[in-house]
N, C-alpha and C positions, 0 to 999 in steps of 0.2 A: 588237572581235572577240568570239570565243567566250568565254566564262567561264573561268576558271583554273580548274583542276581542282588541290588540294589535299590530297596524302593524307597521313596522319598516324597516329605510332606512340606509345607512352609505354612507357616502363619506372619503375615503380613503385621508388624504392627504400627509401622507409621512411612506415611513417604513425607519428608519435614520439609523437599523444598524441590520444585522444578526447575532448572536454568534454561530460559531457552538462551541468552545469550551463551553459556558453557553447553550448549545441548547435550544435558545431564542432568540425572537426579538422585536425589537420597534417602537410601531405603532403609529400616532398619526391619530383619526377617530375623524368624526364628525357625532353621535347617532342621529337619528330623531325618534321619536314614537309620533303614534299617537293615539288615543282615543277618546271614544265617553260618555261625564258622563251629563246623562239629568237634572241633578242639574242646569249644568251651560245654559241651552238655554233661550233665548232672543227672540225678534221680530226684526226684518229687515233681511238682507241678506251682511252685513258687518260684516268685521273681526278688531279686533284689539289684539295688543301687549299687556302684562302687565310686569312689573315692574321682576326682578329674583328675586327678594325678598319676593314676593306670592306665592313660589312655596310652602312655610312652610305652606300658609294657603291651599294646593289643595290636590285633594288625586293623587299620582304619580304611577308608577309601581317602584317594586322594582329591578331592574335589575342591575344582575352584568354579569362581567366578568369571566367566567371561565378558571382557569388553568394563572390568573393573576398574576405575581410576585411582581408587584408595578403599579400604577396606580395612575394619578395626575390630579386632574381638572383646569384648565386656569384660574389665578384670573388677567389676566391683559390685559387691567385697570381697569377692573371690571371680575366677574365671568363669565367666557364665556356659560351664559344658555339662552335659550330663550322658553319663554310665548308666542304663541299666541292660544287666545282664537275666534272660528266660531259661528256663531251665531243658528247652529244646535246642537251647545253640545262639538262639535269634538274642541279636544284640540292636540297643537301641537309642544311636549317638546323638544328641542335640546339643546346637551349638546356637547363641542369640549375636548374631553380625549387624555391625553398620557398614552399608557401602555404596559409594556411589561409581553409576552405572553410567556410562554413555548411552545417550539414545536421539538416537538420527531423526532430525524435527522439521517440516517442511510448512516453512511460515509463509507460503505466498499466500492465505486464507487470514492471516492474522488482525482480527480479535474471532475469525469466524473458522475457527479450524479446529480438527480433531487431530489429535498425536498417538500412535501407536508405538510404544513403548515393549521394551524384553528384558528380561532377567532370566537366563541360560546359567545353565549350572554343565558341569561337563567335567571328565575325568583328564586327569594332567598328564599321568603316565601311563596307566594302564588302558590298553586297547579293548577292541572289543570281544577281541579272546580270553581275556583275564576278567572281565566285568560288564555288566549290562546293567543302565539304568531304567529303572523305569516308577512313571506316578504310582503311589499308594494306594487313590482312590479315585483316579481318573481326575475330572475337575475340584472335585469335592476334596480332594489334598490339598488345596488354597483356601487359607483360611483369611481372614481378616480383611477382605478386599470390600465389601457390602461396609463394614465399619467406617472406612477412611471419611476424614472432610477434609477437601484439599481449600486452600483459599481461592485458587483462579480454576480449578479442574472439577468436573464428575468424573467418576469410573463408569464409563458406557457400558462396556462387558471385558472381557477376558475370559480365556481358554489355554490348556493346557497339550503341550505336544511334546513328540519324542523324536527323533533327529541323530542324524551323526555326522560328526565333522573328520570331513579327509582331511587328511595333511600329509605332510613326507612322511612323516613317521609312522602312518597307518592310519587305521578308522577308530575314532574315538566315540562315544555314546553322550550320547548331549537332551539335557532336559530343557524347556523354554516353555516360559512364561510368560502369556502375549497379553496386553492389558491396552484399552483403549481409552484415553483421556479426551474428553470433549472440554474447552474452554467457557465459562463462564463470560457471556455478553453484555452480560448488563451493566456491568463496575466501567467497562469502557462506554458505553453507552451517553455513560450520566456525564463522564469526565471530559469526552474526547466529541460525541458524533454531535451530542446536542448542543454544546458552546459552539463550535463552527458551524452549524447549520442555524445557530443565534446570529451569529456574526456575518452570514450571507445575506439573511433575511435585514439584517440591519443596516445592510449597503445601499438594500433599493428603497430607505427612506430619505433618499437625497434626489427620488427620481418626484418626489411630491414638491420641493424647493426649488423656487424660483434662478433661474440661469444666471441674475444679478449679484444671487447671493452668496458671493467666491468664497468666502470662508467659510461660511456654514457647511457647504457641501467639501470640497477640499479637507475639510477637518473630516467629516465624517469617508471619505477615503481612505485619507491617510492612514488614521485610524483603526480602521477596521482590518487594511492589509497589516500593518504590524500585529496587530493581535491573532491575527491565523498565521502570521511567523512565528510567533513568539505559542501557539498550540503545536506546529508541524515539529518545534526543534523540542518540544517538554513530549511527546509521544514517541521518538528516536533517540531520547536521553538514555529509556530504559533497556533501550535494545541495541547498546552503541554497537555493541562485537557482531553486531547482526546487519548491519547496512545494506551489503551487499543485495538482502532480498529488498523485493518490489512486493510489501506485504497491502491488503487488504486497507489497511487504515491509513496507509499512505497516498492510495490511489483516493479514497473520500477527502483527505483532507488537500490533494491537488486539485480536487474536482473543486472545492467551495474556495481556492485560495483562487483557481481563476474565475470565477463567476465578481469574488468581490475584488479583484484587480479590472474587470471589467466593466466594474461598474461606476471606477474611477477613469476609465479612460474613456468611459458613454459619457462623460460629462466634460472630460478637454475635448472631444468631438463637437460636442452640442456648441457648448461655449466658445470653441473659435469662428465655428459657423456661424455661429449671433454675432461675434464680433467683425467677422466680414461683412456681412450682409447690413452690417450697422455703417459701416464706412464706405461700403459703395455709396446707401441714402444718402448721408451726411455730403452737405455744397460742396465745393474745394475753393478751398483757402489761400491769399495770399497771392500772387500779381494774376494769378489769371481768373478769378473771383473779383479783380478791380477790371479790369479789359474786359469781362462781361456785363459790368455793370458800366462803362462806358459805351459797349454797345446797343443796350437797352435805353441810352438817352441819344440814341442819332436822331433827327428832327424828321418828323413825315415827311416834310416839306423836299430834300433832299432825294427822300426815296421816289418821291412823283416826278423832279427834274429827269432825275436817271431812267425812269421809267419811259419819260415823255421821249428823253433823250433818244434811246435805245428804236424805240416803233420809227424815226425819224431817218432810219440808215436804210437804204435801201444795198441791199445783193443783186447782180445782173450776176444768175449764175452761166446766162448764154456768153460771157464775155472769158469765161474760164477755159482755157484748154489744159485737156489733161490727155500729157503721151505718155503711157506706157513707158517710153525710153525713161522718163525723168521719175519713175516711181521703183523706188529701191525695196523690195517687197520683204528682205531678210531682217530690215528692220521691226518690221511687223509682227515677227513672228518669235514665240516666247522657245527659248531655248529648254531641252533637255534637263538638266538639273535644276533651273526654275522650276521646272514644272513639278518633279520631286518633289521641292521644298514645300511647295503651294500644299499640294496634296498629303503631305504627313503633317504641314500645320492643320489645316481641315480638321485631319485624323484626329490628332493630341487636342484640340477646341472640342471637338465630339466626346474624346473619352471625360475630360474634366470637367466639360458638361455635363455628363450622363452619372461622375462620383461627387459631385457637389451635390449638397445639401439645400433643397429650395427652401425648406422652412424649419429651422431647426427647433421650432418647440416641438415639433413633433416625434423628435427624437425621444425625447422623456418619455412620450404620449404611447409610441409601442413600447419604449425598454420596460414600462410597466406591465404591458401584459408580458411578454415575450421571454423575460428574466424567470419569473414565477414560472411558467409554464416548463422553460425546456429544465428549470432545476428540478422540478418534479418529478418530469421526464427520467434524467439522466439518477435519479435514487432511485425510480422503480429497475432502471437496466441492470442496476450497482446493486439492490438488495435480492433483485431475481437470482443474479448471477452467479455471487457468493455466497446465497445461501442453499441455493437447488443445484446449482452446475460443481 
């Protein structure tokens, strides 16, 4: 004959846990379906209950769960099914399940992301010539979804749709239930954004200490980059089976682990700069610091002989002959790869010139503005991005 027509309600009464590393959750619903089999019709206009133990002798719909990983029916104190039978036919099966569901989660937004989740119901064997599902009361057949407090989700909305699933074996009637979980910001907030964004700010108080002061600053380096290791690897603890993404909170805590690796190596920059520039000043020491300080006591007196000497030599340049024959002019002249070398020394003196540092306190002098500024910067890109794009 005609198809069964199948309608169906759920009351939601708890979802107890999201995984996003098992990208899955667990729900426990309570299944209403209802039915019309003219076997069972009476006389009056009364309903009654029967026993869960008749369900073996009634004909049921076969309905599962799809995309279920584990699924448990309530035996206590007894099996949580219920019988009741209308006196037009209409039968009306409820059943209270725990199950958990897979559902496909896309963490590259992660602490700042919304998950859309499903729970489809669908018939096992019978197609859609033997049976048709469809909602009770359109949306309003979901009950308990307004209820829920999850610990890290709201329920944004959900809606209710009707579907069939081809497969080899024919077209099957499938109910889905689409629910949208938006994540909770702020527990990560307190935990995660604000200690690392402590710990950056904390780097460029080594740009106010003087260049002299190698440990002070040094310590506060060292320091500060292990403490954003030791935040990057307690933020990827929770989500080990999840690595693979490049989620949101990993990209903030890259962004601040290189501002304070940076701001340890603005200070071996500044400080080997001071330290060269202190050793060019500094005399030079030892035999040739004696040989100039021997030559600073030659006697005037000697320089005026040599001088008197010198004006006393007369040049008769008319007495010079110069032939041509006797002037070998390839001596003269600087060869081909001399001249090479000449001109890339040049070069390399120009670029070392132009990357050395003339004055290195002035290194601190912008890393103060410059640090502040582009972190600024790079959070408005980073909170534009993730939260509107």
């Amino acid at each position: 004959g005609e198809p069964v027509q199948i309608a169906m309600s759920l009351d939601i009464t708890s979802i107890s846990s999201i995984s996003e590393s098992d990208m899955d959750y667990t729900a426990t619903i309570c299944l209403r379906q209802h039915w019309t089999d003219p076997r069972l019709v009476f006389h009056g206009n009364q309903s009654f209950t029967l026993d869960a133990r008749l369900v073996e002798l009634l004909w049921v719909p076969d309905t599962y769960i799809v995309e279920s990983k584990r699924s448990f029916l309530h035996e206590v104190t007894v099996g949580n099914r219920l019988i009741r039978l209308f006196s037009n036919g209409t039968i009306l099966y409820a059943l209270r399940i725990t199950t958990t569901v897979a559902c496909n989660m896309d963490l590259s937004k992660y602490p700042m992301d919304t998950q859309t989740c499903r729970l489809q119901l669908e018939s096992w064997g019978y197609d859609e010539n033997d049976v048709t599902f469809t909602w009770l009361r359109g949306n309003d057949s979901v009950q308990g979804m307004e209820r829920l407090r999850l610990s890290q989700y709201t329920v944004e909305r959900y809606y209710t749709l009707v579907s069939k699933s081809h497969q080899e074996t024919g077209s099957y009637p499938r109910l889905i239930l689409q629910f949208e979980l938006r994540r909770n910001v702020l527990y990560f907030i307190l935990e995660t954004y604000v200690p690392s964004t402590l710990l950056v700010m904390l780097s460029w108080v080594s740009f106010w200490i003087t260049l002299d002061s190698v440990p002070a600053r040094t310590c506060i380096g060292v320091t500060t980059v292990l403490s954003m290791t030791t935040l990057m690897i307690g933020s990827r603890s929770s989500l080990s089976k999840t690595n693979c993404f490049i989620k949101a909170i990993d990209v903030y805590l890259g962004i601040c682990f290189s501002f304070v690796f940076g701001a340890l190596v603005e200070y071996a920059v500044a400080h080997y700069s001071s330290s060269q520039k202190c050793a060019a000043k500094a005399p030079p020491e030892g035999p040739a610091s004696e040989l100039a300080k021997e030559m600073e006591e030659v006697n005037i007196t000697n320089i005026l002989n040599s001088s008197i000497a010198s004006y006393k030599r007369k040049i008769s340049f008319t007495s010079i002959e110069i032939s041509s024959d006797n002037i070998n002019c390839s001596d003269l002249t600087m060869k081909t790869h001399e001249k090479i070398k000449f001109v890339l020394r040049n070069k390399m003196h120009r670029i070392i010139s132009y990357f050395t540092i003339q004055n290195p306190s002035n290194v601190d002098h912008y890393s103060k503005l410059l640090f502040p500024l582009f972190f600024m910067l790079v959070n408005v890109l980073y909170w534009a991005y993730y939260l509107y794009f």
